[in-house]
C-alpha positions, -999 to +999 in steps of 0.1 A: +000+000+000+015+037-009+005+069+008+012+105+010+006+134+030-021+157+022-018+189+044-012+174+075-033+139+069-018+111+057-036+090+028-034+058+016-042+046-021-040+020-044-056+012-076-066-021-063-098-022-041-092-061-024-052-046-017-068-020+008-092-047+020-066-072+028-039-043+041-072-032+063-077-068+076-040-072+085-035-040+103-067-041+121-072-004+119-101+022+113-108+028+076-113+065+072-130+077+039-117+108+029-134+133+008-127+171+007-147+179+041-123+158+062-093+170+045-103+201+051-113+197+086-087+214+112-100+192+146-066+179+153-082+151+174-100+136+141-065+142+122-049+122+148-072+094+144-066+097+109-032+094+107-029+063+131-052+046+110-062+039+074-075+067+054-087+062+017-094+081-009-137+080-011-138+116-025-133+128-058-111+159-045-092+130-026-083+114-060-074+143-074-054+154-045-031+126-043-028+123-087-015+160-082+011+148-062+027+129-090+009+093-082-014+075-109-021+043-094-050+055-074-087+051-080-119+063-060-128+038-032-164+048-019-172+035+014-208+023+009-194-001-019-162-008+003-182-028+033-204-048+013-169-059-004-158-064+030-190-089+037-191-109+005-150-116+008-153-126+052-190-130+058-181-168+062-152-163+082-152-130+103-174-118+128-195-088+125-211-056+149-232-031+133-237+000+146-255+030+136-284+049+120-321+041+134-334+010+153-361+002+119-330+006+097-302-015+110-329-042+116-335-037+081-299-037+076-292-072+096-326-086+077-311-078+042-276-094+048-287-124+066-307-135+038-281-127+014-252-145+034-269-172+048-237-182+068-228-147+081-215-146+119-236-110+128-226-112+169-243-079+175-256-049+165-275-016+179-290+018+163-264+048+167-288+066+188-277+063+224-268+097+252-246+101+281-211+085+291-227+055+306-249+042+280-218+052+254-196+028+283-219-004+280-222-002+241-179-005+240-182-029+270-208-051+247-184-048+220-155-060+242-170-089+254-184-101+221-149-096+206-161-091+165-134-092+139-151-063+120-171-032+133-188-011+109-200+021+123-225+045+105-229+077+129-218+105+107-182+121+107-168+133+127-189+113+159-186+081+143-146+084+145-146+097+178-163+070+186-142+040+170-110+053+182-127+050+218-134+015+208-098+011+193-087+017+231-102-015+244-105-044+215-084-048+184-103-054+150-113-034+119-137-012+114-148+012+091-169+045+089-200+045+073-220+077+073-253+071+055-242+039+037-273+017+053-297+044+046-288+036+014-283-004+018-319-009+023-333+019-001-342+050+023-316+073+001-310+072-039-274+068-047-267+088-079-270+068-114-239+049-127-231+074-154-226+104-130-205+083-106-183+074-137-176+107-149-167+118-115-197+139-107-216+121-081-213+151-058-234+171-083-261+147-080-262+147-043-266+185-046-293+186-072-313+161-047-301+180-019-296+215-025-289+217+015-258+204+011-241+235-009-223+247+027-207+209+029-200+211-014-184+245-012-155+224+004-148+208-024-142+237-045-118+251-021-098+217-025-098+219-058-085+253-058-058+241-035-048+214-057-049+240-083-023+257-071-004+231-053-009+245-016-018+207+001 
């Protein structure tokens, strides 16, 4: 696996998808999908997180970032494609939590892949609606004593970091950031057709159906104008 810096976060790529996967596996780290908002994002907590773990290039602005450094081998990994991966290759030989999203939807979640990996070893799993230090405390202390080999977390960023690196303190295994990704596993939110993700532009899709998210796209134009003129 190679990476670079970019700013003051490290990235890794590869051209490759199942290379990440397995370097993921072996390192038992947090897989971090980077797009232009978390490159951007000055919390030095989350970019300490970042950099002891595995971030990847799920953005656009992220591919573009690290081919302006002088690397070609790197392609767009997006992160709700990159855990379903994750299942098909290890659903009959890993262990799985899920965590995240609303109580109707991660049932849905656990419905759907049950009946599509008959085999698949789901130990646990919770919405990612919970309060307070305590309740926070027995959700890691479940996770602890039911040990899973793979954690997928879909809270939002930058909570759902937060929160694995709290889990990274007490039980070593994968896991991965989700966001929305089982919103749109079980059909609550449109993914943009295949055309506009090949050409690159399935961030303008997201803000035609969601015009609301202009303050979190305006990020990506200041990347780009960063890469522009080589100041990352």
């Amino acid at each position: 696996m190679q990476h670079t810096n970019l700013g003051n976060k490290k990235i890794y790529f590869t051209k490759n998808r199942d290379k990440l996967i397995e370097y993921a596996v072996t390192s038992k780290k947090i897989l971090i999908a980077l797009n232009a908002e978390k490159i951007l994002n000055k919390n030095l907590k989350l970019t300490q997180i970042i950099n002891n773990n595995i971030g990847y290039a799920d953005g656009v602005g992220a591919v573009y970032a690290v081919k302006q450094k002088g690397y070609k081998d790197v392609i767009k990994i997006a992160g709700c494609e990159l855990w379903i991966d994750i299942v098909k290759k290890y659903h009959s030989k890993k262990s799985f939590y899920f965590l995240g999203s609303k109580k109707n939807v991660i049932e849905r979640v656990v419905k759907k892949l049950k009946k599509s990996f008959n085999n698949i070893n789901i130990v646990g799993y919770r919405d990612g609606y919970f309060f307070g230090k305590q309740q926070e405390k027995n959700i890691i202390n479940e996770i602890v004593n039911l040990k899973p080999d793979f954690i997928f977390v879909a809270m939002g960023s930058p909570k759902q970091e937060f929160f694995m690196s709290k889990i990274q303190n007490k039980h070593n295994s994968l896991m991965i950031g989700l966001g929305g990704s089982f919103d749109i596993f079980v059909g609550n939110l449109e993914r943009a057709p295949s055309w506009w993700i090949k050409n690159n532009l399935e961030w303008a899709y997201r803000l035609f159906k969601e015009p609301s998210r202009i303050s979190r796209q305006i990020k990506l134009i200041k990347l780009l104008f960063l890469i522009i003129f080589k100041k990352l």
